[in-house]
C-alpha positions as CSV (number, residue, x, y, z in Angstrom):
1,X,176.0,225.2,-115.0
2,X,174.5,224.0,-112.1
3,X,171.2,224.3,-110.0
4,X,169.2,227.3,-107.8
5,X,166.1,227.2,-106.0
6,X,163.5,230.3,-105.9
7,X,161.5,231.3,-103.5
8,X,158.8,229.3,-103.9
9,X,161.2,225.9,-103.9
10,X,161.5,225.3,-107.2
11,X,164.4,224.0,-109.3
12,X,166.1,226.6,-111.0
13,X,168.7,226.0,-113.9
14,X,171.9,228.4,-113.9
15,X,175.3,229.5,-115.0
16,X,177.8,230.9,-113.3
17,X,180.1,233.3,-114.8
18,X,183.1,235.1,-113.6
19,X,182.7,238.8,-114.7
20,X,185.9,240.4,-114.2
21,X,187.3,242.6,-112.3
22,X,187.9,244.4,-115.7
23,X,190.1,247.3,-115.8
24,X,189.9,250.4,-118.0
25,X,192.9,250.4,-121.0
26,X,191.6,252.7,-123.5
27,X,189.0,255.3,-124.0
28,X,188.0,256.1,-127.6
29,X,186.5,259.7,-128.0
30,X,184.4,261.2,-130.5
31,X,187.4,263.8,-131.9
32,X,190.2,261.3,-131.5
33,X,188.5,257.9,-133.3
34,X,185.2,259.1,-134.2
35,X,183.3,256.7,-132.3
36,X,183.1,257.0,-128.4
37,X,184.0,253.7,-126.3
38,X,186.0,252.3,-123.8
39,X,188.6,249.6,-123.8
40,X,188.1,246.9,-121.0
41,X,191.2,244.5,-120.3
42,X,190.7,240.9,-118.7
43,X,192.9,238.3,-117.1
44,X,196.0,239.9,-115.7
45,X,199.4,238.4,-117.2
46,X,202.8,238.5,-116.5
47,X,204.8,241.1,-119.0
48,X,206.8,239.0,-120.7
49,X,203.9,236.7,-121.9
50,X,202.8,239.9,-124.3
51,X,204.1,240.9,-127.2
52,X,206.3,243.9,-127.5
53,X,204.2,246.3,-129.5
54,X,201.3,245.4,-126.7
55,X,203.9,246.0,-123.7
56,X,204.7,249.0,-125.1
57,X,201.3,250.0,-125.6
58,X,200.3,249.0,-122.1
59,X,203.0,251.1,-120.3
60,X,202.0,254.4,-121.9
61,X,198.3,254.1,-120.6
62,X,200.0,252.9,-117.1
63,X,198.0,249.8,-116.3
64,X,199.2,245.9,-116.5
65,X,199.4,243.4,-119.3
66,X,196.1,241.6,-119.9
67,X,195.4,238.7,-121.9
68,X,192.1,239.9,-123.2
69,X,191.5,243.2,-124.8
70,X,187.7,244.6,-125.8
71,X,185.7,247.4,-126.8
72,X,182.3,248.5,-125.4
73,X,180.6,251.3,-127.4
74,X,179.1,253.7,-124.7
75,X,178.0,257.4,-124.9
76,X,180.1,259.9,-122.9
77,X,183.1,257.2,-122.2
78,X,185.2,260.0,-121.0
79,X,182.8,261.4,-118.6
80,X,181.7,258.1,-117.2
81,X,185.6,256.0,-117.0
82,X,189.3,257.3,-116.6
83,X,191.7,255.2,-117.7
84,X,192.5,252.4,-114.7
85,X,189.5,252.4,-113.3
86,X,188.4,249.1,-112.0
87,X,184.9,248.1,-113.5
88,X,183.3,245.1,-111.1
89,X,180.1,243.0,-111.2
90,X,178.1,245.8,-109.3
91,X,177.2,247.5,-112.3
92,X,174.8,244.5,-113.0
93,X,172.9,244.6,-109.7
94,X,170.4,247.0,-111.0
95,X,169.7,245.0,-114.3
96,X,167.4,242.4,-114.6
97,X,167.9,241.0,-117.8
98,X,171.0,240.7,-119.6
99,X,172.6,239.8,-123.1
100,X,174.8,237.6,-123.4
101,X,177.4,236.5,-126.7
102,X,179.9,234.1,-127.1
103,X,180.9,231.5,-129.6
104,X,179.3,227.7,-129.5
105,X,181.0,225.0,-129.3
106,X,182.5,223.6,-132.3
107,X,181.6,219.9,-133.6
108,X,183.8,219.6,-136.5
109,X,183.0,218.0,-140.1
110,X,179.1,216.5,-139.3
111,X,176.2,214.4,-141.2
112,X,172.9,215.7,-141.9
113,X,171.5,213.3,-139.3
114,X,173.4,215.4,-136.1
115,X,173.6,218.7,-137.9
116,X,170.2,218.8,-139.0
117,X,168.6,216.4,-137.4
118,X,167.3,214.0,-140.4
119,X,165.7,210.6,-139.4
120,X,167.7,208.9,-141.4
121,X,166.9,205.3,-143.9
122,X,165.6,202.4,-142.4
123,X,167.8,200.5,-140.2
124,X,167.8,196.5,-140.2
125,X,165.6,193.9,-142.7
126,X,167.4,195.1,-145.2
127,X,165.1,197.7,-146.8
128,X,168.2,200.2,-147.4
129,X,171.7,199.8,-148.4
130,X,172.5,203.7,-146.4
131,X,171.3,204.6,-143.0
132,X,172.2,208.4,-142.2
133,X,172.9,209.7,-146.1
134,X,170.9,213.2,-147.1
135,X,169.4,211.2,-149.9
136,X,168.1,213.0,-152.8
137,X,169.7,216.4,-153.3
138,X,166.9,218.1,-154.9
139,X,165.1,218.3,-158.3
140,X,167.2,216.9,-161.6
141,X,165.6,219.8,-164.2
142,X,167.9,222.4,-163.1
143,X,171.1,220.3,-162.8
144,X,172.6,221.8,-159.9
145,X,172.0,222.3,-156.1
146,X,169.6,225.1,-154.9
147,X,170.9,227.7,-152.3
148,X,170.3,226.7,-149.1
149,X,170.1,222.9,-149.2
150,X,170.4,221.5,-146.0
151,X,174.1,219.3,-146.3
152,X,176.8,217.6,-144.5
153,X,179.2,220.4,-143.1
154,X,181.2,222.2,-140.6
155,X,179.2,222.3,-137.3
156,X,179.1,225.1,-134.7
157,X,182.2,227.5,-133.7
158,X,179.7,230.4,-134.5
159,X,178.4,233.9,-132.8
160,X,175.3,233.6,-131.1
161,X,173.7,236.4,-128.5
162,X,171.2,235.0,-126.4
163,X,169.0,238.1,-124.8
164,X,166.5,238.3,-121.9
165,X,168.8,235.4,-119.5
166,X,167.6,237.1,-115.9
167,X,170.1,238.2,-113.4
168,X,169.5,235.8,-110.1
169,X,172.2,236.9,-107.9
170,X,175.5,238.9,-108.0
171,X,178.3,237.8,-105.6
172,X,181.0,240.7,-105.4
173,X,183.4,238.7,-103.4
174,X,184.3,235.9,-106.0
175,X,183.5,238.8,-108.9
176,X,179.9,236.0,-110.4
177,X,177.2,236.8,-111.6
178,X,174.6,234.1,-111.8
179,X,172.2,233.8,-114.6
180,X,169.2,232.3,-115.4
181,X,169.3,229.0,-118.1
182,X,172.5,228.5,-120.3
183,X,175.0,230.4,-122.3
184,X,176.4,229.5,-125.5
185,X,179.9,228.0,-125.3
186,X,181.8,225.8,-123.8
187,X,183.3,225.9,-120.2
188,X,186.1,228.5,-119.8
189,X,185.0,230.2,-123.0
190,X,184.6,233.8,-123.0
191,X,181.5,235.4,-123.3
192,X,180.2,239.2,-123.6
193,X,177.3,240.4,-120.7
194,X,175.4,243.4,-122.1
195,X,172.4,244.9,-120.3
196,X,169.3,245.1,-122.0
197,X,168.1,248.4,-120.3
């Protein structure tokens, strides 16, 4: 992340994010897979970095090795891409708002004071013997745990989609695309830009 300023001088919050260039690998039709979409590869890598089955794979379409392989549902895949075709950061110059997903970051094994914020027992003076335990897990009649209790547990490492982030500039040259606020993940994570429109 770091900082913009708008027109009027004020401080704007950003991330950056390198969006390709992504190159076309597959095309799904309609008679072939019953679904249409196309197959986008990122981050070019060296053959013999890949395994076979992928190598193979790759030289029958005719483009290179790439280290990540998605699909992108889109209507009329075959009409709009052919396989190799270069797709850059243009196609977000008309959009003003875009989607974004990814994975957060990951805290581990956490307390119920970080993962849920809970104040937490008093501190000093002695009034309490535990400082950051859950406390009282819930009512004693039914002997067990309800659903849903707020616990100790793993933290993070999960999908989120944040929508609406607002496109403030595109740089072809160096492939960015700069977005309003942040973006789940951490840095050098991969993360998915959808257009809202």
């Amino acid at each position: 992340m770091t900082r913009m300023f708008d027109s009027n001088g004020n401080v704007v919050p950003v991330t950056l994010i390198k969006a390709g260039p992504c190159v076309v690998t597959d095309i799904r039709t309609l008679e072939k897979n019953g679904y249409e979409a196309v197959q986008l590869g990122f981050d070019e890598m060296k053959e013999y970095k890949v395994t076979k089955p992928l190598r193979e794979a790759f030289k029958k379409k005719e483009v290179p090795c790439f280290r990540v392989l998605r699909e992108f549902r889109l209507n009329d895949a075959n009409k709009t891409y052919k396989l190799g075709d270069r797709v850059t950061v243009e196609i977000f110059e008309k959009s003003k708002v875009l989607k974004v997903k990814g994975t957060s970051k990951g805290c581990g094994f956490t307390g119920v004071v970080k993962r849920w914020g809970f104040r937490g027992a008093p501190a000093s003076h002695g009034a309490s013997k535990v400082h950051r335990k859950p406390m009282s897990a819930g009512a004693t009649d039914p002997a067990r745990i309800f659903k849903g209790k707020r616990s100790p547990g793993r933290m993070g490492n999960e999908n989120i989609t944040v929508k609406n982030l607002m496109v403030m500039k595109v740089d072809k040259e160096n492939n960015l695309v700069v977005l309003r606020g942040a973006v789940p993940g951490k840095r050098d994570s991969l993360v998915y830009l959808l257009r809202e429109n």
